[in-house]
N, C-alpha and C positions, 0 to 999 in steps of 0.2 A: 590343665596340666596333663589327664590322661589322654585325650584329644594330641595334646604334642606328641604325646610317647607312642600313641596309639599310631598314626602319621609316619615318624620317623621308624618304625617297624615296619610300614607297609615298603617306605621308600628305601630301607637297607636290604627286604629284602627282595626286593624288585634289581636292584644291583649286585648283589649277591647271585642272580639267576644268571644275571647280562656277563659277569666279569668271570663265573664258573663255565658258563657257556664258550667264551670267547678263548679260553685259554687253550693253547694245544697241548695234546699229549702225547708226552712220547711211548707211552705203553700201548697195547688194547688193554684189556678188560683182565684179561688170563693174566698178564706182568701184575697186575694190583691183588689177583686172589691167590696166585701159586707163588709170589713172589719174583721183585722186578730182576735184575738183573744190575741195577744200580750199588754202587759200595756207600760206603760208612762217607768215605774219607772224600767228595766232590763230584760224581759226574753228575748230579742232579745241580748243575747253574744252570742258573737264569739269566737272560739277557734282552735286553731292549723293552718291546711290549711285553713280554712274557715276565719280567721282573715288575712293571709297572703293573702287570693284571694283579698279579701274586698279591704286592702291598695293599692292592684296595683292597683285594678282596679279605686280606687278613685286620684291615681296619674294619669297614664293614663287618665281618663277622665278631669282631670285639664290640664293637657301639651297638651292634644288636643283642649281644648277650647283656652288656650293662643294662639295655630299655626294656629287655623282657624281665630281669631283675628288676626295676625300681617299677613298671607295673604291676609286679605280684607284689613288692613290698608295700605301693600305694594305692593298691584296689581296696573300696571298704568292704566291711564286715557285716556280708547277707545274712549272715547265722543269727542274729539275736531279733530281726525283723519280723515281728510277724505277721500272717498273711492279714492287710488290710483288706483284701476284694470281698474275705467274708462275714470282714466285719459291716461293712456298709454296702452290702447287695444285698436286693430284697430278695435275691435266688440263695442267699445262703446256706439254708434253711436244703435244702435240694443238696447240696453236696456235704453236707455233715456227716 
């Protein structure tokens, strides 16, 4: 199961690079830190490939947030393990 999740992480976010890559913008850099020039009320539509980028890329970025939660919820529990190597190395004795 972490193998799937692990997987489905690589490959959402491997299309999360493609589908943020792909998208155009109408800002530079300066409309997103000083503030765009866009209202409340619509000039930010979408249309055609630019609406289709949008959705994946807001699915993908939700299927990834679910699979990074259920592998932090499904990873085991390292903490109560303790180190076998120095129980059964004959060098253990050397790092004590």
């Amino acid at each position: 199961m972490e193998y799937v999740l692990l997987a489905l992480l690589l490959v959402c976010a491997i299309v999360i690079i493609v589908a943020v890559t792909f998208q155009k913008s109408n800002e530079g850099l300066s409309g997103s830190i000083a503030g765009g020039s866009d209202n409340f009320y619509g000039k930010d539509k979408k249309a055609g490939n630019g609406k289709l980028l949008y959705r994946i890329t807001l699915i993908t970025c939700l299927v990834f947030a679910v699979a990074v939660t259920l592998v932090y919820v499904l990873q085991p529990d390292y903490s109560n393990i303790t180190n076998e190597w120095n129980t059964i190395s004959e060098y253990a004795e050397i790092f004590k």
